[in-house]
N, C-alpha and C positions, 0 to 999 in steps of 0.2 A: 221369317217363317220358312223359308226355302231353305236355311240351313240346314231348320230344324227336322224337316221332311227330309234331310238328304244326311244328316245324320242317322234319322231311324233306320233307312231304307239299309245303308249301310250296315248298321247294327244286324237289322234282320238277314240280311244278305252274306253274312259273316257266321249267321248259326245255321244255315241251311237252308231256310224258307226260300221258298220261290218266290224271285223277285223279277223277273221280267216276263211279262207280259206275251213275251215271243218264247216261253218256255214251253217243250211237248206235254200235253197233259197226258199223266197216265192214264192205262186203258181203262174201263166202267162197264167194258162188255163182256156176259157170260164166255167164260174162254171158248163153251162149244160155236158159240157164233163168229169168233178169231178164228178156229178151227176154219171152220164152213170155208169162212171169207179167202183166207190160205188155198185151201180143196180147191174153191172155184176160180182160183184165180185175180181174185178180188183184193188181194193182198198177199206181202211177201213176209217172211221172218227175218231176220240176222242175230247172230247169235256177234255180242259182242266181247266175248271174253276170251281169253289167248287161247293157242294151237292146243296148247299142253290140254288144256282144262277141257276143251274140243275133242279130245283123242279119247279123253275118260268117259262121253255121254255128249250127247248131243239131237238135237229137235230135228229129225227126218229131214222134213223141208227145210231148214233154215243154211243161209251161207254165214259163213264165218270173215267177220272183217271186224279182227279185233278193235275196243275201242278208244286203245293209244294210235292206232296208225286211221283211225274216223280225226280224233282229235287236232294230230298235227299235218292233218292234212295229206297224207303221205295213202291213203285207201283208196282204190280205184271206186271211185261209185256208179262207174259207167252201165255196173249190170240193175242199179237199183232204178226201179220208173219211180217217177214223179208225179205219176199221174196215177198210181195205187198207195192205200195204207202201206205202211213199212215200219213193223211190228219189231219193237229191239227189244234181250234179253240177255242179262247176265247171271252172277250164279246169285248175288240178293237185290239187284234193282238198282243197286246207285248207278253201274259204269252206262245198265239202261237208259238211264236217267239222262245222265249228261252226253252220250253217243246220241239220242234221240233230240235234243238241244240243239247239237251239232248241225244234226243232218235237217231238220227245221229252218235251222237259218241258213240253210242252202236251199231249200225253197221244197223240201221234199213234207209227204205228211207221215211224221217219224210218229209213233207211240209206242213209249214205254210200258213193258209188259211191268207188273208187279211184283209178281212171283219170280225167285231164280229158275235154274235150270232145273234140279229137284221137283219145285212147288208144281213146274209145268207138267214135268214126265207124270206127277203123279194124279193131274187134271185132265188127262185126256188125249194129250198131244202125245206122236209116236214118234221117239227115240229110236237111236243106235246106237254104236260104239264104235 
């Protein structure tokens, strides 16, 4: 029976599904409440997607720490608390996804936003260039 269970998990963990239990869930909150929570302090952004993509448009608030150098370890995370949301965003959700994984199993409360860069600018959140 435990093969069989570790087979499937397998299977599914190999098409994408979220398979572990310590994974960030995406966010479920109206963005203006992200918003707020940002405004007051209540929460941080990071924008996880390279310099280049960062130079073209980018979320006011958010710091940039791409999320190949979140992944191998190589990002300063000394500026992120751990003791606030820490809201991740790339340009369609995956690098979100798995940056926000990342920074979860270092003990932070990471959530991935849904919408890329785009979907945000056009929900509410204030851009730059």
């Amino acid at each position: 029976m435990k093969t069989i269970l570790a087979l499937v998990l397998a299977v599914f963990c190999g098409t994408g599904f979220v398979c572990n239990a310590a994974d960030a869930k995406p966010n479920e909150k109206p963005y203006s409440e992200v918003i707020k929570e940002i405004q007051d302090g209540k929460a941080v952004i990071v924008d996880v997607r390279e310099k280049s993509e960062w130079d073209n448009g980018h979320v006011k608030a958010a710091t940039l720490i791409p999320s190949g150098s979140i992944k191998d370890g190589s990002a300063d995370l000394a500026s992120l608390p751990k003791d606030k949301t820490v809201y991740t965003y790339c340009g369609s959700g995956k690098r979100a996804q798995a940056s926000a994984n990342v920074l979860k199993g270092k003990g932070y409360q990471a959530v991935p936003l849904k919408d890329g860069f785009s979907g945000l600018s056009q929900n509410g959140f204030d851009t730059a260039k």
